[in-house]
MOPAC internal coordinates of N, CA, C and O (Angstrom, degrees):
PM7 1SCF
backbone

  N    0.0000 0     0.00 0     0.00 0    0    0    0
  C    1.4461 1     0.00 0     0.00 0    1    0    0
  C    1.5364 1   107.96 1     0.00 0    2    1    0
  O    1.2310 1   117.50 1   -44.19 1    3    2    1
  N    1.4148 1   122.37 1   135.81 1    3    2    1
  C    1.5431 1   127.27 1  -160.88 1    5    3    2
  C    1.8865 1    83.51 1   -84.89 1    6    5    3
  O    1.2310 1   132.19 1   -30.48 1    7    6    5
  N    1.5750 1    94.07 1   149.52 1    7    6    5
  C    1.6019 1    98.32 1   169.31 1    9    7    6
  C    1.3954 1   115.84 1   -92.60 1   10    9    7
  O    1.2310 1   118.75 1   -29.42 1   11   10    9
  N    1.6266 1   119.99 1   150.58 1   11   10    9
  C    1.1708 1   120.62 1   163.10 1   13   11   10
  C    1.4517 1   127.27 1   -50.26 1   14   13   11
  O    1.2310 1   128.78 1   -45.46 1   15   14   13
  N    1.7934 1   100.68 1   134.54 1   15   14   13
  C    1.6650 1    81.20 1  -175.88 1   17   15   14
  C    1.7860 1    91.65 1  -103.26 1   18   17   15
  O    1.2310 1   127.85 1   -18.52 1   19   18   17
  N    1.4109 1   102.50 1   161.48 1   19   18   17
  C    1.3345 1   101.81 1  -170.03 1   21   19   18
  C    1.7331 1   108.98 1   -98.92 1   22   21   19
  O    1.2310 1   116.77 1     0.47 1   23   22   21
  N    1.0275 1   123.74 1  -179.53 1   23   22   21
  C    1.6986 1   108.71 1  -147.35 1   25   23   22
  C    2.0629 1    68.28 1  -147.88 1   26   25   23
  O    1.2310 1   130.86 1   -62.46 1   27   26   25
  N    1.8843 1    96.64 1   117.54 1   27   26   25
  C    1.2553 1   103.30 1   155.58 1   29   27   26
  C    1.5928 1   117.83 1  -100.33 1   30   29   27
  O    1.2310 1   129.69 1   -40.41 1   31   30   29
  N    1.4719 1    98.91 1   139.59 1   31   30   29
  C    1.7628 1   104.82 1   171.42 1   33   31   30
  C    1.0825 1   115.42 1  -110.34 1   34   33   31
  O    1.2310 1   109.65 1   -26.16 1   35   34   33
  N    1.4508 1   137.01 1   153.84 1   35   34   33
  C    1.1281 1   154.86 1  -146.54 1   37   35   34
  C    1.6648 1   115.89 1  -143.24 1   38   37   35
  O    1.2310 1   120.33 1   -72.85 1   39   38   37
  N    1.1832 1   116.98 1   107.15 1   39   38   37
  C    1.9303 1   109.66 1  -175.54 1   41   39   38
  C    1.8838 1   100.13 1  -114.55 1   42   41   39
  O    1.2310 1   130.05 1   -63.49 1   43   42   41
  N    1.3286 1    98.23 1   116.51 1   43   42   41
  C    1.5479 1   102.18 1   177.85 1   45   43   42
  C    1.6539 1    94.34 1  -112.59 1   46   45   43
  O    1.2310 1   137.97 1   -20.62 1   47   46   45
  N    1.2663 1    82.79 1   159.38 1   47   46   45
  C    1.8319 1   101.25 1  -157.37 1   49   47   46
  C    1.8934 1    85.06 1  -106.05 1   50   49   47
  O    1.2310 1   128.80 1   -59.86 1   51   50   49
  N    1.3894 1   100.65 1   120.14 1   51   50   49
  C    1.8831 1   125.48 1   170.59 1   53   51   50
  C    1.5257 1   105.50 1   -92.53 1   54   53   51
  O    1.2310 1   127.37 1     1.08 1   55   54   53
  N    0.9728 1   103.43 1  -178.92 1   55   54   53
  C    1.8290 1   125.30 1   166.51 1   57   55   54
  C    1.6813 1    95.91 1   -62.10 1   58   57   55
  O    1.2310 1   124.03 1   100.27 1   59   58   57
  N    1.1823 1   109.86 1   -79.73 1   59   58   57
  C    1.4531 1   116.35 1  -170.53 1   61   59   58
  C    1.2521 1   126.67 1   -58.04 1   62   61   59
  O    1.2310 1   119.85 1   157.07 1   63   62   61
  N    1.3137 1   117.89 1   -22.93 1   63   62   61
  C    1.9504 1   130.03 1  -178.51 1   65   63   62
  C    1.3428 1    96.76 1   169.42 1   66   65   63
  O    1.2310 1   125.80 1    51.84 1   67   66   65
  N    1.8626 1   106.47 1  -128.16 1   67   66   65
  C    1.4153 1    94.46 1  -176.18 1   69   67   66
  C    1.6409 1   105.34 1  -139.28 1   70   69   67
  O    1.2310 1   122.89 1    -0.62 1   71   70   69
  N    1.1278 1   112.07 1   179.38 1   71   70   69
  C    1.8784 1   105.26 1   165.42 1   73   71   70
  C    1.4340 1   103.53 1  -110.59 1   74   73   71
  O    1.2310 1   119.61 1   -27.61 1   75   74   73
  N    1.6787 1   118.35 1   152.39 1   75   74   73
  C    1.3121 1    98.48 1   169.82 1   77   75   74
  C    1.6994 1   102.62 1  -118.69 1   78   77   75
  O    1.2310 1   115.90 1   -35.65 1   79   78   77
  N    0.9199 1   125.40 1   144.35 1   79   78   77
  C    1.5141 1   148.48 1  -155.50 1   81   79   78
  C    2.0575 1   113.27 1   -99.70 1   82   81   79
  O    1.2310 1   123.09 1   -44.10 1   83   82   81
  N    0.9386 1   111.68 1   135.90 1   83   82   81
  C    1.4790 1   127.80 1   171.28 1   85   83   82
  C    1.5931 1    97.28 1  -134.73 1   86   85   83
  O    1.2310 1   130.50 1   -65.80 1   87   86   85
  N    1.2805 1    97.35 1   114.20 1   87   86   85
  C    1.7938 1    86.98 1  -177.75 1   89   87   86
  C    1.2529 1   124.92 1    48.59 1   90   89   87
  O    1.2310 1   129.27 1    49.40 1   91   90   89
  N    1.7527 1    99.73 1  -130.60 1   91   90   89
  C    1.7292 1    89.97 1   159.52 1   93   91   90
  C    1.5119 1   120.11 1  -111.19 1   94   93   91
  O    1.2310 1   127.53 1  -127.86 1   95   94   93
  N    0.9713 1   103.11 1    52.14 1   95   94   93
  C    1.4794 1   101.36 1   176.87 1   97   95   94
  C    1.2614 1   102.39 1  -127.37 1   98   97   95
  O    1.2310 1   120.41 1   -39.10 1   99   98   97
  N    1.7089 1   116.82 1   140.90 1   99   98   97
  C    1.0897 1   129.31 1  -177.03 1  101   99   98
  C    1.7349 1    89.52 1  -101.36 1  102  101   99
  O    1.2310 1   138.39 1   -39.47 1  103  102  101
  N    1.5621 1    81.97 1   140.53 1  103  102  101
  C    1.6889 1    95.45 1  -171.54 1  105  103  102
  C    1.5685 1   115.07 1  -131.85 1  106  105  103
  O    1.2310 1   126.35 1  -163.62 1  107  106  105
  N    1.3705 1   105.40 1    16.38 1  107  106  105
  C    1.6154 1   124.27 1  -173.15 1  109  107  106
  C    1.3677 1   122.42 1   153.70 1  110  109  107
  O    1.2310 1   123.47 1   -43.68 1  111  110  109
  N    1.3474 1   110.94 1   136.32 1  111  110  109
  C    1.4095 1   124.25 1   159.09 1  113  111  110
  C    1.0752 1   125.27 1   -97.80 1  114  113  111
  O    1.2310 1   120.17 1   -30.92 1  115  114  113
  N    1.5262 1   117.28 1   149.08 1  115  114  113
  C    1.4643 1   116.98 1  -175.34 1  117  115  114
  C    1.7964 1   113.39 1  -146.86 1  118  117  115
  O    1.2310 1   124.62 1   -80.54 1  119  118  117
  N    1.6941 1   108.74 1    99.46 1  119  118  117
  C    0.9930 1   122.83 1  -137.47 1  121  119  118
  C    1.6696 1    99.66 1  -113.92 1  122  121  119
  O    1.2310 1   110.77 1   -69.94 1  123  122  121
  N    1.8896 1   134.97 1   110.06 1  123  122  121
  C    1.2890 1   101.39 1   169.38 1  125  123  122
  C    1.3625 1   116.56 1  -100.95 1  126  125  123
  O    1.2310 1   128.04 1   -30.31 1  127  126  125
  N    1.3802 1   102.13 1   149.69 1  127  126  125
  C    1.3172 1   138.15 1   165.75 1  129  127  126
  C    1.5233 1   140.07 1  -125.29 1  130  129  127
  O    1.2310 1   137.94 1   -47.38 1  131  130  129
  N    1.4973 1    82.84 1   132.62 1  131  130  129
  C    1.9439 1    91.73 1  -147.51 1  133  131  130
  C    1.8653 1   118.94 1    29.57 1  134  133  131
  O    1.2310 1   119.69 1   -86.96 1  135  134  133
  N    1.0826 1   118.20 1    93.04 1  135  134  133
  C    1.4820 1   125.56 1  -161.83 1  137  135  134
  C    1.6706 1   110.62 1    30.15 1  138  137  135
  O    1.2310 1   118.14 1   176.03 1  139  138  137
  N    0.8742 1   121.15 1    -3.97 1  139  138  137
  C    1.7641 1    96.62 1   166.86 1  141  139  138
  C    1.8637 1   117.32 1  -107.59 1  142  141  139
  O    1.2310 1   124.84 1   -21.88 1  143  142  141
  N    1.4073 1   108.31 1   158.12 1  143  142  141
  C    0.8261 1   121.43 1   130.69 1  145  143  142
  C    1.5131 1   154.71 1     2.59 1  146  145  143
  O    1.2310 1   110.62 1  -131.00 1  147  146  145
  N    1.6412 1   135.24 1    49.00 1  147  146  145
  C    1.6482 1   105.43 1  -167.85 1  149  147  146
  C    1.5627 1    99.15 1  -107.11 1  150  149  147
  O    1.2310 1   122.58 1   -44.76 1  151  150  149
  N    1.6713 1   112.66 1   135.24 1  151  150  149
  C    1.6050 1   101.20 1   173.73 1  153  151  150
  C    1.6317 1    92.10 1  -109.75 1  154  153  151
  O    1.2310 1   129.59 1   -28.80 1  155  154  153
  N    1.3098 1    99.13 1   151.20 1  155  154  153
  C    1.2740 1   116.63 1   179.33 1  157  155  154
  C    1.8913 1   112.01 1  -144.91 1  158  157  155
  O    1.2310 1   128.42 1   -29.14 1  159  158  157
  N    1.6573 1   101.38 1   150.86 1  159  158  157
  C    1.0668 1   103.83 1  -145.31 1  161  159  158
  C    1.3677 1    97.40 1  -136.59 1  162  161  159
  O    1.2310 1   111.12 1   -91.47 1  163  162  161
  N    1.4246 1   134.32 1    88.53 1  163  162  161
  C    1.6767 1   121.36 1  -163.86 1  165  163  162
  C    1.2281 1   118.50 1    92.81 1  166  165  163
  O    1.2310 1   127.83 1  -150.71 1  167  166  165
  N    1.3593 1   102.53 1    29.29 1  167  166  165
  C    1.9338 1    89.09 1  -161.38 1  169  167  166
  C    1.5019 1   119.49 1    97.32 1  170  169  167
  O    1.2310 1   127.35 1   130.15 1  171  170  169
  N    1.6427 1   103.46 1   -49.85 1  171  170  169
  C    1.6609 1   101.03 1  -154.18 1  173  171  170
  C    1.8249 1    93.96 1   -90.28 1  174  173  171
  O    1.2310 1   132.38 1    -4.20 1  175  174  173
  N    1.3445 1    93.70 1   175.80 1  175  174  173
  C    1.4870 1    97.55 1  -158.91 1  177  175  174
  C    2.4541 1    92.29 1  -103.84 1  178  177  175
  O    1.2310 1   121.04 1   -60.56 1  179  178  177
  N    1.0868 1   115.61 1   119.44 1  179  178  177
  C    1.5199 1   107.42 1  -163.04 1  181  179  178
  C    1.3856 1    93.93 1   -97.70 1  182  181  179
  O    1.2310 1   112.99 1   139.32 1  183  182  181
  N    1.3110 1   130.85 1   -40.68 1  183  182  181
  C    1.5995 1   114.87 1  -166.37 1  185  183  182
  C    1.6641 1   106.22 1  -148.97 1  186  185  183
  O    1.2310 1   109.79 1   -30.69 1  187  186  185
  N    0.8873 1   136.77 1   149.31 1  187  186  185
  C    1.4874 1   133.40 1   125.94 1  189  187  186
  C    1.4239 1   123.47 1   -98.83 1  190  189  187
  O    1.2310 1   130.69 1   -34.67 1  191  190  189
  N    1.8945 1    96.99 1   145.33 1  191  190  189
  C    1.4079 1   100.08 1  -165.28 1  193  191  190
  C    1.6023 1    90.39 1  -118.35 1  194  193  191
  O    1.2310 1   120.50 1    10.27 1  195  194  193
  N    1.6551 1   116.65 1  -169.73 1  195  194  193
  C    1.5710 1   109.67 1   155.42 1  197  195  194
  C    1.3774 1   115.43 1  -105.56 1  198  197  195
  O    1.2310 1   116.34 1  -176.90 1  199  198  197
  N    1.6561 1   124.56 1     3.10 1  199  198  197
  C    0.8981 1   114.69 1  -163.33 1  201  199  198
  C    1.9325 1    99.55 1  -156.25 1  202  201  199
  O    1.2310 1   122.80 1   -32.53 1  203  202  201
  N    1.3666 1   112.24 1   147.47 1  203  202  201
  C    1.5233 1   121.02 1  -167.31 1  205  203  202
  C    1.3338 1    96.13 1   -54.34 1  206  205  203
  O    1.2310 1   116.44 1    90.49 1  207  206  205
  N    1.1879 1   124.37 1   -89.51 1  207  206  205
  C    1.6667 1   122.18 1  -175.30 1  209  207  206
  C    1.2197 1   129.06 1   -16.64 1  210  209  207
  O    1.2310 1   120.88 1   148.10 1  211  210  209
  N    1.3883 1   115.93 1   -31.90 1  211  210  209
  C    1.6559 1   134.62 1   178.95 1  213  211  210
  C    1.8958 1    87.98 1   -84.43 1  214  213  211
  O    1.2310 1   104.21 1    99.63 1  215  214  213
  N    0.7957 1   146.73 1   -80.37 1  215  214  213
  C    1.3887 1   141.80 1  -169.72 1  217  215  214
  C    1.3112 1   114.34 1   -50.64 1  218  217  215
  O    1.2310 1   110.96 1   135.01 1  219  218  217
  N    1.3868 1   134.61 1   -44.99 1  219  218  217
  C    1.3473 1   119.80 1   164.37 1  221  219  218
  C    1.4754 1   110.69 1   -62.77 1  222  221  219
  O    1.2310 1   112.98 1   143.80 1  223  222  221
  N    1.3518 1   130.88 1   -36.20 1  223  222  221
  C    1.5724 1   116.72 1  -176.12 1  225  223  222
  C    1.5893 1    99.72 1   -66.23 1  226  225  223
  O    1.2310 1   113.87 1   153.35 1  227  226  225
  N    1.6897 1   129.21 1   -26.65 1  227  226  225
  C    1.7855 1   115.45 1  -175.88 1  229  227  226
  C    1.3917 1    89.42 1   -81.37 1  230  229  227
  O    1.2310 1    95.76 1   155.68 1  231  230  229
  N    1.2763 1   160.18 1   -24.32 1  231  230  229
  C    1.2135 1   159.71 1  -148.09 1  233  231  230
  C    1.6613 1    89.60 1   -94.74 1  234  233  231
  O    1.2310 1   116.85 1   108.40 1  235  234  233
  N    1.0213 1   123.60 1   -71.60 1  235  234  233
  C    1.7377 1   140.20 1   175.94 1  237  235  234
  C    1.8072 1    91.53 1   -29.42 1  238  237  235
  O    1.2310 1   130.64 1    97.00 1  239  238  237
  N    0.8298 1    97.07 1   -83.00 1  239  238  237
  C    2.1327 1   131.67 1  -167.14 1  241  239  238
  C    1.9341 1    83.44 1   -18.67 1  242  241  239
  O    1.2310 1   127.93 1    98.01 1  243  242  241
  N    1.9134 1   102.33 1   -81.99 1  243  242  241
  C    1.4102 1   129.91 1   176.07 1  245  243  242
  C    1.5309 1    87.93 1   -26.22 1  246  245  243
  O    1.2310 1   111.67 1    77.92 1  247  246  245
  N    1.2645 1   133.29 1  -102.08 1  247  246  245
  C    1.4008 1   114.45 1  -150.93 1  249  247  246
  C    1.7657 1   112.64 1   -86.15 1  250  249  247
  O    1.2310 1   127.93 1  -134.85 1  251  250  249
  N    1.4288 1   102.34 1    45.15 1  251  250  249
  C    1.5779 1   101.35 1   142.18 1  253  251  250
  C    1.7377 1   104.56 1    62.15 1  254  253  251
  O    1.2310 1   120.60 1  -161.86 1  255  254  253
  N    0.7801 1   116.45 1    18.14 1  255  254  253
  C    1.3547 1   127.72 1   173.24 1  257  255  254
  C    1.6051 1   124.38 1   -82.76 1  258  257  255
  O    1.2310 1   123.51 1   152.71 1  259  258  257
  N    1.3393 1   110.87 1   -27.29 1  259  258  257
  C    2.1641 1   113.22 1   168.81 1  261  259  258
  C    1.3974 1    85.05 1    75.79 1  262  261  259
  O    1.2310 1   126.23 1   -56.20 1  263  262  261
  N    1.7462 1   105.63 1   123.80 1  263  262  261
  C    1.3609 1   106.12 1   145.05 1  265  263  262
  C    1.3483 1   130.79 1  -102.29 1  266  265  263
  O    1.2310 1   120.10 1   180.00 1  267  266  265

């Protein structure tokens, strides 16, 4: 049975919040506004949370990754 390969992510800190990283692909933003949360994914805006941890797990979720 082939082993899982494990998938590192990467969150670099922007002006606006942060991006979080798969290699080189940016696979989400995570932007606050007025105390929340917005992750966005392509441009489009996917969730607001109230709190960081909740936005990286919809950021995670969005590219199919399992937390």
């Amino acid at each position: 049975m082939p082993k899982k390969k494990d998938t590192e992510i990467e969150i670099i800190d922007t002006e606006k919040g942060v991006q979080v990283k798969s290699g080189k692909k940016i696979i989400a933003e995570i932007n606050e506004e007025n105390g929340s949360f917005v992750v966005l994914t392509s441009g489009k805006e996917l969730a607001v949370t109230a709190d960081f941890p909740n936005a990286l797990e919809e950021a995670i979720k969005a590219y199919n990754l399992g937390v």
